[in-house]
N, C-alpha and C positions, 0 to 999 in steps of 0.2 A: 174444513177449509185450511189449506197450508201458506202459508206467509211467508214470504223472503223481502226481511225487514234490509234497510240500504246497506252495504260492506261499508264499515266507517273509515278502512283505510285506506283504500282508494280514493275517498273523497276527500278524507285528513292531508293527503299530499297535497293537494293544491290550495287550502289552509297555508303549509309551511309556506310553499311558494310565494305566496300573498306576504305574510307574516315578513321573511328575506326581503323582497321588492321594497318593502314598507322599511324596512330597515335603511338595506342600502339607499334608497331612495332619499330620508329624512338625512342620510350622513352627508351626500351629495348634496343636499339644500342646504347644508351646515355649511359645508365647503364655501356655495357659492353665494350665500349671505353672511356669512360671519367671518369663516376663517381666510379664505384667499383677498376677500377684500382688505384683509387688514395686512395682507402681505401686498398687495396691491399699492395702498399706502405708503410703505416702508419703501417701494422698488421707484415708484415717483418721487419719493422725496429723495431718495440716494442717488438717480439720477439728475434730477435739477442742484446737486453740490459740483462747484466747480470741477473739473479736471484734476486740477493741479492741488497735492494734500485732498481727494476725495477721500481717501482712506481713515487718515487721521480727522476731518472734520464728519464723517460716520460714527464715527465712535463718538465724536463729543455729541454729535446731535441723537446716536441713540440712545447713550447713558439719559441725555435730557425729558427723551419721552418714554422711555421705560422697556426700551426695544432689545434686540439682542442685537449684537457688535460685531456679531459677523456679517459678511457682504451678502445682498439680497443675493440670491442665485440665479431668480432669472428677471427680465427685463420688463416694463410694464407691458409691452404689448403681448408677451407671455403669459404673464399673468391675468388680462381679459380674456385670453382663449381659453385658458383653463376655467375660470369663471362662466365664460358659456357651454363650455363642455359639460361643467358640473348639473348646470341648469338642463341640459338636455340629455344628461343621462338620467334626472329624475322625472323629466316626463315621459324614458323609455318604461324608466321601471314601476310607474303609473300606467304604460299602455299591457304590462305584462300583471299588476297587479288585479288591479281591476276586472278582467276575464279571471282569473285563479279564483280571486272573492267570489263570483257569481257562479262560476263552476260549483263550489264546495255549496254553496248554499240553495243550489237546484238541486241537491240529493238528501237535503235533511227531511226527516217524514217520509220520505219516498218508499213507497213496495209494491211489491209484485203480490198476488195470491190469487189462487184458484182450485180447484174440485176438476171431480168428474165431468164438471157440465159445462164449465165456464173458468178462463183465466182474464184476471182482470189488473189495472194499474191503480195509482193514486192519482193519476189523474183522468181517470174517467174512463180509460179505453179497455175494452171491455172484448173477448173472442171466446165465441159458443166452441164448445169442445167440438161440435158434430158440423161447422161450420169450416174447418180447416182444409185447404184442401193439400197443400206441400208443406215442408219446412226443408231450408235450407240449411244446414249443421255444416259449412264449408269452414267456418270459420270458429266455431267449438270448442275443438279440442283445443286450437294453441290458444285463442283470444277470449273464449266464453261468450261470444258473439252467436246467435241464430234466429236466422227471419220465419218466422210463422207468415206465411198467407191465406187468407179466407176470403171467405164469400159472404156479403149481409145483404138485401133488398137487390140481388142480380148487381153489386158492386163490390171489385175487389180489395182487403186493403192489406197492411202492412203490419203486422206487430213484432218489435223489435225484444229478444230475450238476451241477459248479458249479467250474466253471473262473477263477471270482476266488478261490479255495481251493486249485484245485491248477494245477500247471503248462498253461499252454493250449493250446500246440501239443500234447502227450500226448492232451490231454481231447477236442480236435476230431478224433484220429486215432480215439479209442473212441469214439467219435459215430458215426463212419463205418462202425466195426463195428456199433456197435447198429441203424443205419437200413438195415444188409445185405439183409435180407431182409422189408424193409417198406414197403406201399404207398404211395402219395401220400395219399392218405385216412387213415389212421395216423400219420403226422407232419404236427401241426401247429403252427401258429405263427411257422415257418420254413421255408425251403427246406434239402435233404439238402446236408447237408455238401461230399459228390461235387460235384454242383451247382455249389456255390463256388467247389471247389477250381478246377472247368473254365472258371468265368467267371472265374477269376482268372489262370490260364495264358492263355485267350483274349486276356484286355486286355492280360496281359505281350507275348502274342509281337505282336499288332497296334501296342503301341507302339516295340516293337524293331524291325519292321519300318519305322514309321512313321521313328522316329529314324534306320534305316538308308537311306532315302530321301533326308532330308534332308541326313544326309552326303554322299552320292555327286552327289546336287544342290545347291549353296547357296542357289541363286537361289528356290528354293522359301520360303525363311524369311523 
């Protein structure tokens, strides 16, 4: 039985993602409970000082409460915009967190494994080798995406293979089982697995030989 245990880095990215949200999110809460309120403060009390000597009566009143002595820069109702911006940028980055968490944590435990007779999930879904009847590999080579379809009790279903999810040499070993017993016309989108595996012993040993050529000749090079 071969196993294709989860790819931990694909699922670790949206971890970071989570982790960033989480950040930026708490810094925006900071913002909009601590720090802009207290610049909020500062720009209503600088506004309610007369006109006339606002400047100089700034300075006395913030040396008194422990302020800095230069001019608020912007004006209280500035300052609640920002304050609600803050708040509604942390429940953006709550609607962005929260998918990321659950994403990363539906692939921990997760695997794929199967044999000659049967390719099965960790969660239950199960496809007889001899029950297959297509797979579509359109999507393969660039995504590591391919749909197996079969047949169980005279109903069709769907199983989904996807080796940027789980380990890839496992997933192209059960590839090889799922395409056992199926024609060229049945797999499309790609060529069989097998296939590869031979064009790719082929180029190894033609270049082995080719480099062992080379060696035993230099003047070739």
């Amino acid at each position: 039985m071969i196993r294709a245990d989860v790819h931990q880095p694909y699922f670790r990215k949206f971890l970071f993602v989570f982790l960033g949200c989480l950040a930026f999110g708490a810094y925006c809460l900071y913002d909009g409970l601590v720090a802009y309120p207290k610049k909020l403060t500062m720009a209503e009390a600088y506004e309610q000082l007369p006109e006339d000597g606002r400047q100089e009566a700034w300075v006395t009143l913030a040396t008194e409460k422990g302020w800095p002595t230069r001019t608020p820069a912007n004006s209280p109702d500035e300052m609640r915009n920002k304050i609600g911006t803050q708040f509604m940028m942390a429940v953006l980055c709550g609607l962005f967190a929260i998918p990321a968490l659950l994403k990363f944590m539906s692939g921990q435990g997760t695997w794929v494994e199967g044999d000659e007779t049967l390719i099965r999930n960790s969660k239950g879904k199960e496809v007889p080798i001899d029950a297959i009847t297509k797979i579509d590999k359109k999507k393969w080579p660039d995504k590591g995406i391919a749909k197996i379809y079969y047949e169980v009790d005279g109903k069709n279903h769907k199983f989904i293979m996807d080796d940027f999810k789980y380990d890839r040499a496992p997933m192209g070993e059960l590839m090889k089982f799922a395409e056992a017993n199926l024609d060229e016309d049945q797999v499309v989108g790609d060529d069989f697995e097998r296939d590869k595996e031979a064009l790719r012993e082929l180029q190894a040993k033609q270049e082995s030989e080719s480099l062992g050529q080379t060696q035993a000749d230099p003047t070739q090079v």
